[in-house]
C-alpha positions as CSV (number, residue, x, y, z in Angstrom):
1,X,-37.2,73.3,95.4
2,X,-37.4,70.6,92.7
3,X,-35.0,68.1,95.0
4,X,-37.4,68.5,97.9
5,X,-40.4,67.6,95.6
6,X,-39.0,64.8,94.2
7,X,-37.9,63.3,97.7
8,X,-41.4,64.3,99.2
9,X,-43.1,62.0,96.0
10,X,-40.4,59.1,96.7
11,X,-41.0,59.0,100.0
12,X,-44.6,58.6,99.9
13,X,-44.6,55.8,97.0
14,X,-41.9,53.7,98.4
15,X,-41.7,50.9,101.7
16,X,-38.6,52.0,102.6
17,X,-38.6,56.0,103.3
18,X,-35.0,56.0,104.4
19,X,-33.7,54.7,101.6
20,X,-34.7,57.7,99.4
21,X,-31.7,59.6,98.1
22,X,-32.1,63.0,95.8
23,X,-29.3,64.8,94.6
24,X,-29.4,67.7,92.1
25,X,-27.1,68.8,89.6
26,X,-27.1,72.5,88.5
27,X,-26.4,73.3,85.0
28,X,-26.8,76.9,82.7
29,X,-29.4,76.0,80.8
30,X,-30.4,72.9,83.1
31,X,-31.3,71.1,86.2
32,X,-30.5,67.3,86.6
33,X,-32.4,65.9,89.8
34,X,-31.2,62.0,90.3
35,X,-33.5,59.9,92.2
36,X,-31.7,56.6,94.4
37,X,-34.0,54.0,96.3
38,X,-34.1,51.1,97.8
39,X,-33.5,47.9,95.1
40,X,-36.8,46.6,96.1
41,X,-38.6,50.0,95.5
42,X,-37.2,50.5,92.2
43,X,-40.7,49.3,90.5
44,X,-42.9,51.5,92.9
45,X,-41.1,54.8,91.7
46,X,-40.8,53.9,88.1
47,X,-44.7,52.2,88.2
48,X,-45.9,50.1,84.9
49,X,-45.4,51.2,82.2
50,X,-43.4,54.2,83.6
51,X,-46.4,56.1,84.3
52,X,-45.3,57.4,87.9
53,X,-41.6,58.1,86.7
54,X,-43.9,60.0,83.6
55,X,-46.3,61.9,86.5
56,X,-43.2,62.6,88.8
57,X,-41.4,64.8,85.3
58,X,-44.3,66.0,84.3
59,X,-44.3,67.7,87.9
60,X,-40.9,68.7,88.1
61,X,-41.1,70.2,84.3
62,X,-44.0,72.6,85.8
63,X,-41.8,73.1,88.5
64,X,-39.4,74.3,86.6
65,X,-41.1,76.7,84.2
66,X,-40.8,79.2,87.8
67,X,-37.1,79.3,87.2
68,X,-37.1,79.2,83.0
69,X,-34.7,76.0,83.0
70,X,-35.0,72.5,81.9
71,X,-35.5,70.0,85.2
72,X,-34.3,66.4,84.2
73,X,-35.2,63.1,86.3
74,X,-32.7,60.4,86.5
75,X,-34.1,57.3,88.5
76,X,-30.1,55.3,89.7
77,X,-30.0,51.6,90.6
């Protein structure tokens, strides 16, 4: 669930769609979701002052209350 939001929210901020890769690693207590884009899209995920990387774990965080583990967002060059 949480890799499918997180590539849905990428794929709308960014100018290149294709370029949006999501891969989740499960954990016990834990759930880290790592977020690749294009190099030129970098800036429209992470948004100034990080307040769309902020909005997009603040969603996954909800997200993951259903399940009762942590969800961690890693944005990758």
């Amino acid at each position: 669930m949480e890799k499918e939001l997180v590539e849905f929210v990428a794929r709308a901020l960014v100018d290149e769609p294709d370029g949006v890769e999501v891969t989740v690693v499960e954990g016990e207590k834990s759930t880290i979701v790592e977020l690749k884009v294009a190099d030129g899209d970098l800036g429209k995920v992470i948004g100034k002052q990080g307040r769309i990387a902020k909005a997009i774990r603040t969603i996954l965080s909800a997200a993951g209350t259903k399940t009762g583990k942590r969800v961690v967002l890693e944005i990758i060059d």
